[in-house]
C-alpha positions in Angstrom: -36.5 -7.1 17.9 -32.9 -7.6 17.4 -30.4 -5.0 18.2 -27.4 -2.9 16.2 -24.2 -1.9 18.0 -21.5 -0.2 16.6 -18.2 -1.6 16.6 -15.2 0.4 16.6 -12.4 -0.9 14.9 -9.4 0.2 13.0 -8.6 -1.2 9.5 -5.6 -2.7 7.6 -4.9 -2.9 4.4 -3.0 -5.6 2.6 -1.4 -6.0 -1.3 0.6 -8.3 -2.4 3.4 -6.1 -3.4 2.5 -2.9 -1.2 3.2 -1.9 2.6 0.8 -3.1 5.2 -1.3 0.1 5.6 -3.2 1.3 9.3 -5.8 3.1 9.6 -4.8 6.5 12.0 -8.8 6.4 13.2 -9.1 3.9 16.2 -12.6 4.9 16.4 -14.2 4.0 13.2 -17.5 2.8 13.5 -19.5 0.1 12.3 -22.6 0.2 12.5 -24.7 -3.3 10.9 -23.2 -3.9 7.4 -21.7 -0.3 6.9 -18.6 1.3 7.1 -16.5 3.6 5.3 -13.2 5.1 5.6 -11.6 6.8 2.6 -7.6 6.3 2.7 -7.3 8.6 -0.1 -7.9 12.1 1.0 -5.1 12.5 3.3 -2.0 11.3 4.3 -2.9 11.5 8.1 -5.9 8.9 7.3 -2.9 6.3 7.7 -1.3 5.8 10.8 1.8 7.5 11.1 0.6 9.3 7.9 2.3 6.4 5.8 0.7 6.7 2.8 2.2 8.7 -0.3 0.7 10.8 -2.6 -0.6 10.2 -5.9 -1.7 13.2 -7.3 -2.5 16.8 -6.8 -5.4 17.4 -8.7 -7.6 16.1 -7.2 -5.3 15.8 -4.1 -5.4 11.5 -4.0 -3.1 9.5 -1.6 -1.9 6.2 -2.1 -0.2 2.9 -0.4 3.4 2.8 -0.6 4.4 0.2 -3.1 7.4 -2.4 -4.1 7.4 -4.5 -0.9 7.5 -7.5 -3.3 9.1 -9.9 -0.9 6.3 -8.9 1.7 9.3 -8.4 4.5 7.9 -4.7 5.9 10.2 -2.8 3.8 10.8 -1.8 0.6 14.5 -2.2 0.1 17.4 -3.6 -2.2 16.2 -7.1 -1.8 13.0 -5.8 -3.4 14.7 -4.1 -5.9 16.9 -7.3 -6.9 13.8 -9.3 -7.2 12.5 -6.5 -9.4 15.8 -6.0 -11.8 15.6 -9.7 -12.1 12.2 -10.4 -13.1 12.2 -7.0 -15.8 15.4 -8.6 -17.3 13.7 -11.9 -18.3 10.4 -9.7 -19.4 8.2 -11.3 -17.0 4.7 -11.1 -17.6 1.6 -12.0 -15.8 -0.2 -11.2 -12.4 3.3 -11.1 -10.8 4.4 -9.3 -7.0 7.3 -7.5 -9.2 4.4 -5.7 -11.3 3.9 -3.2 -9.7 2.4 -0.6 -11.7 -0.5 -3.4 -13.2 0.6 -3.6 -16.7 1.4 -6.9 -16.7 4.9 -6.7 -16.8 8.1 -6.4 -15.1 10.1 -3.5 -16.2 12.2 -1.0 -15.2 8.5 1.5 -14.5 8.1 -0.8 -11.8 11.6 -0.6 -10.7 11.9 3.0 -10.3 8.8 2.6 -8.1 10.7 0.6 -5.9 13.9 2.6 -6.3 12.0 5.5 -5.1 10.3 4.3 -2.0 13.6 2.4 -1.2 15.8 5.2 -0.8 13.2 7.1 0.8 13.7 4.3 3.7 10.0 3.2 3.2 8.2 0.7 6.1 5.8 -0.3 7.2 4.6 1.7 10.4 2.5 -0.1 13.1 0.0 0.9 15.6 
């Protein structure tokens, strides 16, 4: 008869244009095939509560986005890339898109521009 054990673990999550995001639970368990953790509920589900949120109703928390250059902070050199991309209307499954529309435009820069003067990085365990 084989065994389960639970693991306990802590989770990351990675995008291509949004902040590395911890888990703040060290002790989530995994148990055979399952797991779940819901990063959306709170900001405090995020290690140093480093998520932002989305909506109010329902209350829904989010990833911080517009880290295009994937450097742990979404800065100027993000927003450059940004402005320079939505000038020549890039399109396609791009790190400057950051909304998912498809394009580069200045919806995606004020993302950036937001989180950038809020001094948004990434926060580690």
């Amino acid at each position: 008869m084989r065994q389960c054990r639970q693991v306990h673990t802590i989770f990351v999550i990675e995008h291509r244009n949004s902040l590395e995001t911890w888990s703040a639970d060290a002790e989530i368990v995994i148990s055979g095939n399952s797991v779940s953790y819901d990063f959306t509920n709170s900001s405090a589900a995020a290690f140093g509560n480093n998520l932002i949120q989305a909506d109010t109703s329902p209350e829904l928390y989010a990833v911080y986005s517009g880290d295009v250059n994937g450097d742990d902070a979404i800065d100027l050199s993000d927003l450059s890339l940004i402005d320079n991309d939505a000038a020549i209307f890039l399109t396609g499954y791009i790190n400057t898109d950051l909304n998912g529309d498809g394009l580069t435009d200045i919806a995606d820069y004020l993302i950036a521009e937001n989180n950038a003067f809020a001094f948004i990085a990434i926060i580690r365990p």
